[in-house]
C-alpha positions as CSV (number, residue, x, y, z in Angstrom):
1,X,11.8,-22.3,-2.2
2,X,13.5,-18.8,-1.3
3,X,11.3,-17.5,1.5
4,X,13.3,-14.2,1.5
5,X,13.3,-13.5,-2.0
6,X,9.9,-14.0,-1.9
7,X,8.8,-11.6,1.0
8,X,11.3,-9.3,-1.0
9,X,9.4,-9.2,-4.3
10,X,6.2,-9.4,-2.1
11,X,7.2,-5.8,-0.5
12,X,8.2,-4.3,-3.9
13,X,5.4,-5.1,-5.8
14,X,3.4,-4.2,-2.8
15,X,5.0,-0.7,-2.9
16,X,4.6,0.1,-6.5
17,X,0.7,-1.3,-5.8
18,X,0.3,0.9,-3.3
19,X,2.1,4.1,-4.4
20,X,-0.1,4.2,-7.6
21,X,-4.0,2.7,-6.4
22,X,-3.6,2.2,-2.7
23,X,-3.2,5.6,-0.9
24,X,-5.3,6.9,-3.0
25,X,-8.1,4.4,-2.6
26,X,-8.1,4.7,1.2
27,X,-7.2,8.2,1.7
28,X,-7.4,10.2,-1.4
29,X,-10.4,12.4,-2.2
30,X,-11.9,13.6,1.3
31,X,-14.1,15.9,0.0
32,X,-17.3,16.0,2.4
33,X,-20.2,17.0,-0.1
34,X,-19.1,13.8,-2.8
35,X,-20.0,10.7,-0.9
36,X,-18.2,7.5,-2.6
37,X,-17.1,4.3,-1.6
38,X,-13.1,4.8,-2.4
39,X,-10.9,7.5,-2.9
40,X,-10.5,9.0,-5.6
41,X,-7.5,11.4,-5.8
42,X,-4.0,11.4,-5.0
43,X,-3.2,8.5,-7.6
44,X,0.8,7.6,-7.7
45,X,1.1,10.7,-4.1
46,X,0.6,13.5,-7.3
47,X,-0.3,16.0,-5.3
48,X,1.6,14.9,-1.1
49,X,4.5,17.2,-1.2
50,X,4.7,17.5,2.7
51,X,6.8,15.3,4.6
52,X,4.3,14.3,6.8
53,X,2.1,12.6,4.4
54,X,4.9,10.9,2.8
55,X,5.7,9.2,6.2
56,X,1.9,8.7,6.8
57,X,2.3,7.0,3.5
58,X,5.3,5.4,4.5
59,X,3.9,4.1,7.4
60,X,0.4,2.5,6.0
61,X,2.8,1.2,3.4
62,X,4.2,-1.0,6.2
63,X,0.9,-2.5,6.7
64,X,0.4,-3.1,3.5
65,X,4.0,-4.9,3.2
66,X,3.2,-7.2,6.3
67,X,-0.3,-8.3,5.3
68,X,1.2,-9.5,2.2
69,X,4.1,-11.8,3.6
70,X,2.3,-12.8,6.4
71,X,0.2,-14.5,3.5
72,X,3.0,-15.8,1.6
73,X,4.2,-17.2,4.8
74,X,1.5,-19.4,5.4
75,X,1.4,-20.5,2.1
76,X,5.1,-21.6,1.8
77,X,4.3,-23.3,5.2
78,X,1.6,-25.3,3.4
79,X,4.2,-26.7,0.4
């Protein structure tokens, strides 16, 4: 019944999530001339060095982090 331990493993397991698949899938791989669906480079930030993609990254990542315990929310509102 620990909200905050929840929302807690909610953002880390969200982060790891993200830092390997989820960047990647939304922004990795903009190469014009292949046309796919998802990204498909940058898996786990391999190749952001700069520090203005790791706070883009940072950033999205607190999307991410919300949409998740905004759903856990509702759900421990429910039991």
């Amino acid at each position: 019944k620990n909200i905050m331990l929840k929302n807690i493993l909610d953002a880390c397991g969200g982060a790891i999530g993200f830092w390997t698949v989820g960047y990647a899938f939304a922004y990795g791989g903009a190469d014009s001339s292949k046309l796919t669906f998802i990204g498909n480079a940058d898996f786990a930030l391999i190749n952001i060095h700069d520090g203005a993609s790791l706070i883009g990254w940072f950033f999205q990542f607190a999307f991410a982090a919300t949409a998740a315990t905004i759903v856990a929310g509702t759900v421990a509102e429910r039991c």
